[in-house]
SETI-872523 format. One line per field, with one value per residue: x, y, z of N, C-alpha, C in turn; residue number from 1; residue in one letter. Coordinates in steps of 0.2 Angstrom, whole numbers. Example, Ala and Ser with C-alpha at 12.3 -4.5 7.8 and 13.67 -1.06 7.14 Angstrom:
n.east = 66;64
n.north = -28;-11
n.up = 39;35
ca.east = 62;68
ca.north = -22;-5
ca.up = 39;36
c.east = 66;64
c.north = -16;0
c.up = 39;39
pos = 1;2
code = a;s
//
This chain:
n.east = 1050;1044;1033;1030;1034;1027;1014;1018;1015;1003;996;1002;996;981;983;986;973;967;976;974;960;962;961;962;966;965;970;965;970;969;980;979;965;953;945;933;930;927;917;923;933;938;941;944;942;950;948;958;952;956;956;949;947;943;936;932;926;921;915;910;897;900;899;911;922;930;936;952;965;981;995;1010;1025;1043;1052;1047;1034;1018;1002;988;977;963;947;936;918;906;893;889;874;869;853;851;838;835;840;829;832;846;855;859;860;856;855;862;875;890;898;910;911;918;921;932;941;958;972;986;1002;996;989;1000;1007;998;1000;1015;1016;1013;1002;990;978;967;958;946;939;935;944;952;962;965;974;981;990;988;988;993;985;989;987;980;982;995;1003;1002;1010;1022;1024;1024;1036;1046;1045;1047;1061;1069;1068;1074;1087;1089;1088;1101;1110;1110;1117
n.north = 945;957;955;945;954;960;954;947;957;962;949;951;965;957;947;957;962;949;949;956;953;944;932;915;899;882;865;851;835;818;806;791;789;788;794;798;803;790;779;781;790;805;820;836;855;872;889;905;920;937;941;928;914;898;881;866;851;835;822;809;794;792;797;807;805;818;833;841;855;856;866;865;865;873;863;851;846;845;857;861;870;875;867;857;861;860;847;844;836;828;822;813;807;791;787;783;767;767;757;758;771;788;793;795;809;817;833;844;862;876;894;902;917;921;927;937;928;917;916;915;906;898;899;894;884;876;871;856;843;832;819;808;793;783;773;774;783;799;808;823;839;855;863;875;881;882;897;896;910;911;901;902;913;908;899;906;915;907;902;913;915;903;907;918;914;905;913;920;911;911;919
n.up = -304;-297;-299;-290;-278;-277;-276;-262;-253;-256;-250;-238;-231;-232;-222;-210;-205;-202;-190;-181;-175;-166;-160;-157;-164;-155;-154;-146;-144;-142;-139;-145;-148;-159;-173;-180;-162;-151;-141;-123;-128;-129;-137;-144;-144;-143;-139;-141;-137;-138;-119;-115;-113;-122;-120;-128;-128;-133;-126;-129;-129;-117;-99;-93;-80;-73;-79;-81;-85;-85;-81;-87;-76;-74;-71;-76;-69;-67;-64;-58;-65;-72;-70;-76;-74;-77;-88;-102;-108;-124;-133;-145;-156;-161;-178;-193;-201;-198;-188;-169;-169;-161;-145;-128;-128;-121;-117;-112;-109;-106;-101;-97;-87;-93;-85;-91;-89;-88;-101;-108;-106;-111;-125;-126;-126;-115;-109;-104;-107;-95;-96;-88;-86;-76;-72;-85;-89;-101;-108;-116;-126;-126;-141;-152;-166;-182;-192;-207;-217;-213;-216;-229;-231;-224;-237;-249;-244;-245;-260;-265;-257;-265;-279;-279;-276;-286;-300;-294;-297;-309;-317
ca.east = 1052;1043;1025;1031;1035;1018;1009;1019;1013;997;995;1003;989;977;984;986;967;966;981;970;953;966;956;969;961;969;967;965;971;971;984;975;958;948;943;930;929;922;915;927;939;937;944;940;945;947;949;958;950;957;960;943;949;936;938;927;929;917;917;907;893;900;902;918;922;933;942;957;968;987;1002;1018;1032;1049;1053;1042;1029;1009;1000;982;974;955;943;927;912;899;894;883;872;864;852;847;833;837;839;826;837;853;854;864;860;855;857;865;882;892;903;911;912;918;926;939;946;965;978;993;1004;992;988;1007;1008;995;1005;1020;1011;1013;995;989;971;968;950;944;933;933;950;955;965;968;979;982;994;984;993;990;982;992;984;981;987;1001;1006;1004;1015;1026;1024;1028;1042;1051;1046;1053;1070;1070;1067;1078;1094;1089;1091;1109;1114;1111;1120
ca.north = 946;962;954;939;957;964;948;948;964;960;945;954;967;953;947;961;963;945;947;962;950;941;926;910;892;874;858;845;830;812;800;783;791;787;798;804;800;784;777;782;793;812;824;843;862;877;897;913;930;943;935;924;907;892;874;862;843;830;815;803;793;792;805;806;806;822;836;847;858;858;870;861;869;874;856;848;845;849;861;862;876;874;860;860;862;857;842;847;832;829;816;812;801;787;789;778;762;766;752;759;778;789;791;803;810;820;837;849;865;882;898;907;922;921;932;937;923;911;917;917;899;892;900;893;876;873;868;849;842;827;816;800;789;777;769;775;792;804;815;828;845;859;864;880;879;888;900;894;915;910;895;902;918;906;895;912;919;902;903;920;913;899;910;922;910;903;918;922;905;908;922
ca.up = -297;-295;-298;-283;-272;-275;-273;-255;-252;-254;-243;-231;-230;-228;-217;-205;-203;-195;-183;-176;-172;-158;-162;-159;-162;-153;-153;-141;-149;-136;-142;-146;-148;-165;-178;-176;-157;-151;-133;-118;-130;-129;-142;-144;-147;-138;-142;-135;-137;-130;-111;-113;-115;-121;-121;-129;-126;-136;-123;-132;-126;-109;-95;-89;-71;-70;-85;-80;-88;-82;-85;-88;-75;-78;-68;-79;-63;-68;-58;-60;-68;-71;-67;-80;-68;-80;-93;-105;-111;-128;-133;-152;-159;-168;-186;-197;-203;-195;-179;-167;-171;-156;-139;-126;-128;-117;-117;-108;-113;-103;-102;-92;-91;-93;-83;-94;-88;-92;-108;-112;-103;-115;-131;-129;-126;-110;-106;-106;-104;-94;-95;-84;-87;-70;-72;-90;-92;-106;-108;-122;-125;-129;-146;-156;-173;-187;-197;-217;-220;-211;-219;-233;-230;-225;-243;-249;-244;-244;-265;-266;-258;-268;-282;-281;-275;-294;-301;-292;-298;-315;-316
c.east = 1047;1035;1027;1030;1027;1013;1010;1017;1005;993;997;998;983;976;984;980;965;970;976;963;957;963;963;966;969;966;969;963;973;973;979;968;957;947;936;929;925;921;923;934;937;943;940;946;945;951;951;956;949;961;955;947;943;939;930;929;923;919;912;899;893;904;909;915;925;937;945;961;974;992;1005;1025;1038;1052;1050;1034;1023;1006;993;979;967;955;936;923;908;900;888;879;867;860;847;843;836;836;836;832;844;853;860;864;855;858;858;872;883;897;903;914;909;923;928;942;951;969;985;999;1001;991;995;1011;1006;998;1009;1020;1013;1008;994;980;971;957;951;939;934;942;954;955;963;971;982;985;988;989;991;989;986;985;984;984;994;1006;1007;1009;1020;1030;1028;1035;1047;1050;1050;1061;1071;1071;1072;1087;1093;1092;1098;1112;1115;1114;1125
c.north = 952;960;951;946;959;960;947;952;964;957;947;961;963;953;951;962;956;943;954;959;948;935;919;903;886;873;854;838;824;806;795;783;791;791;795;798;793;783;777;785;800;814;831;849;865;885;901;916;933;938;928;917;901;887;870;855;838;822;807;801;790;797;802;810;815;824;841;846;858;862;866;864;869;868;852;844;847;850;862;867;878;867;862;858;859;850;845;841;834;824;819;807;796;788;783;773;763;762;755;766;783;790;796;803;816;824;840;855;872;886;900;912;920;927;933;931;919;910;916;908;897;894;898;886;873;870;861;849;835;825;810;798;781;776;769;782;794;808;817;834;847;862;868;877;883;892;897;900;911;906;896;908;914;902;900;914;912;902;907;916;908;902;915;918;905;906;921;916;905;914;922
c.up = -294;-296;-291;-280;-270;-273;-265;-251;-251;-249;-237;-229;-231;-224;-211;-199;-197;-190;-179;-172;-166;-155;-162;-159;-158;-153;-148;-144;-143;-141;-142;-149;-157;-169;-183;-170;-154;-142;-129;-123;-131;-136;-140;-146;-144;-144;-137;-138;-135;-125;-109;-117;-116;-123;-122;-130;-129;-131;-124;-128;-119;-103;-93;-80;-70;-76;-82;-84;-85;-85;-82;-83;-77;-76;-71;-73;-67;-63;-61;-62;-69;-72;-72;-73;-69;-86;-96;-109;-117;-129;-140;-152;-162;-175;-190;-202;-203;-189;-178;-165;-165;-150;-137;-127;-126;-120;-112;-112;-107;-102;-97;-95;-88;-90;-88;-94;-87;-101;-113;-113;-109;-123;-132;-127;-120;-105;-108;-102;-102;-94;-92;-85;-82;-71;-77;-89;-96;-105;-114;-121;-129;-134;-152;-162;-177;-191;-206;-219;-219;-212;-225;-235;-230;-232;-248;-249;-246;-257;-267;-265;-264;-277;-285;-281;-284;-297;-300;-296;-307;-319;-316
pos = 1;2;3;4;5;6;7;8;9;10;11;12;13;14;15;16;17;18;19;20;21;22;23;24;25;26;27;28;29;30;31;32;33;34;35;36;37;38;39;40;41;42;43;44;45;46;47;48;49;50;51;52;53;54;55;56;57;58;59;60;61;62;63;64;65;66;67;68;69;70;71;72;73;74;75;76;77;78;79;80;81;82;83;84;85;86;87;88;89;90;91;92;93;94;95;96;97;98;99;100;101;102;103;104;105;106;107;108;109;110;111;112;113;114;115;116;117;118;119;120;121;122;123;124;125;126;127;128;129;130;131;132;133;134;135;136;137;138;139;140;141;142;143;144;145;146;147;148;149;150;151;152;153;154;155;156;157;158;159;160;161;162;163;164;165;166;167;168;169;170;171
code = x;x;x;x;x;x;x;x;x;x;x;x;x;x;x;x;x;x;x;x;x;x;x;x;x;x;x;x;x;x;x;x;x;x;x;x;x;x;x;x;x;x;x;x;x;x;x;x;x;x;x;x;x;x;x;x;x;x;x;x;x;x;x;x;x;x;x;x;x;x;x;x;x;x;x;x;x;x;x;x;x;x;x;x;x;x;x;x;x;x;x;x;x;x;x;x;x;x;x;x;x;x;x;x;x;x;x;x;x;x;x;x;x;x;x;x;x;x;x;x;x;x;x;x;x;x;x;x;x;x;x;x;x;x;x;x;x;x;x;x;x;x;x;x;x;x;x;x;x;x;x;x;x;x;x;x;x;x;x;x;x;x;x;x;x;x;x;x;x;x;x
//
C-alpha cells in the first residue's frame, strides 16, 4: 500500500507541472461525418491558452458557405459568438499511381481572444460549431479533451479504492 501512495504522489507532481502550461485541447466532432473526413463533411480541433482561443476546422474539398461558433443559453436558445473570416486553401499535386490523389482542400482556422465568461462558457461545453455547404448543415458541440495524466490519475486512485476496500474485506 505504501509503494501505490508514493506511486500517487508521484504522478501527482507530474502532473502539477502541466496544469500550470493552461493549455486545454477540444474536439470538434460532426455527427454523420466519416473518418477521416470526406467531401462536404468537416471535422476539426481547437485550443485554449490562457484567454487565446483557436479553432481549426478541416472542410474538405469543398469550401463551405459560412463557419460559426454558438453559445448554448440558459433557455437553450444559440447566440452567435464568432464567424470565421478566413478560408485557408491548400492545393496538393497528384501522387504518382494514386487516381484520384490531389486537388484543393479547404480550412478554416483562427484565433480569438476570449473574455472570462466566454472562456468559462466554452469549459463547461456550452459552445457549438455550425458549417454550410449550400443546403447541407453541420453542427457539432465543442467538447473538451481529457488529459491522458488525468485519466490516468483518475485509473489510479479508483485502483487504490479498490485496493484498499479488498484489503478491509479480508480482514
Amino acid at each position: 500500500m505504501t509503494r501505490l501512495l508514493a506511486l500517487l504522489f508521484v504522478v501527482c507532481a507530474v502532473q502539477l507541472p502541466l496544469f500550470a502550461q493552461g493549455v486545454i485541447e477540444f474536439s470538434i466532432t460532426f455527427p454523420g461525418a466519416p473518418s477521416p473526413p470526406g467531401v462536404g463533411f468537416p471535422s476539426g480541433s481547437a485550443r485554449l491558452s490562457g484567454s487565446s482561443f483557436t479553432a481549426w476546422v478541416f472542410l474538405g474539398t469543398s469550401r463551405a458557405d459560412y463557419g460559426r461558433i454558438y453559445e448554448m443559453l440558459d433557455d437553450s436558445s444559440l447566440t452567435p459568438v464568432f464567424e470565421f473570416g478566413s478560408t485557408i486553401v491548400d492545393v496538393f499535386p497528384p501522387i504518382p499511381g494514386i487516381p484520384g490523389s490531389g486537388g484543393t482542400v479547404w480550412s478554416y482556422y483562427e484565433t480569438w481572444d476570449l473574455a472570462l465568461p466566454q472562456a468559462q462558457s466554452l469549459l463547461g461545453g456550452h459552445w457549438y460549431m455550425e458549417v454550410a455547404y449550400g443546403a447541407d448543415t453541420h453542427f457539432a458541440q465543442i467538447t473538451q479533451v481529457p488529459e491522458p495524466t488525468s485519466a490516468l490519475l483518475f485509473a489510479l486512485g479508483a485502483v487504490l479504492m479498490v485496493a484498499a476496500c479488498r484489503r478491509c474485506l479480508h480482514r
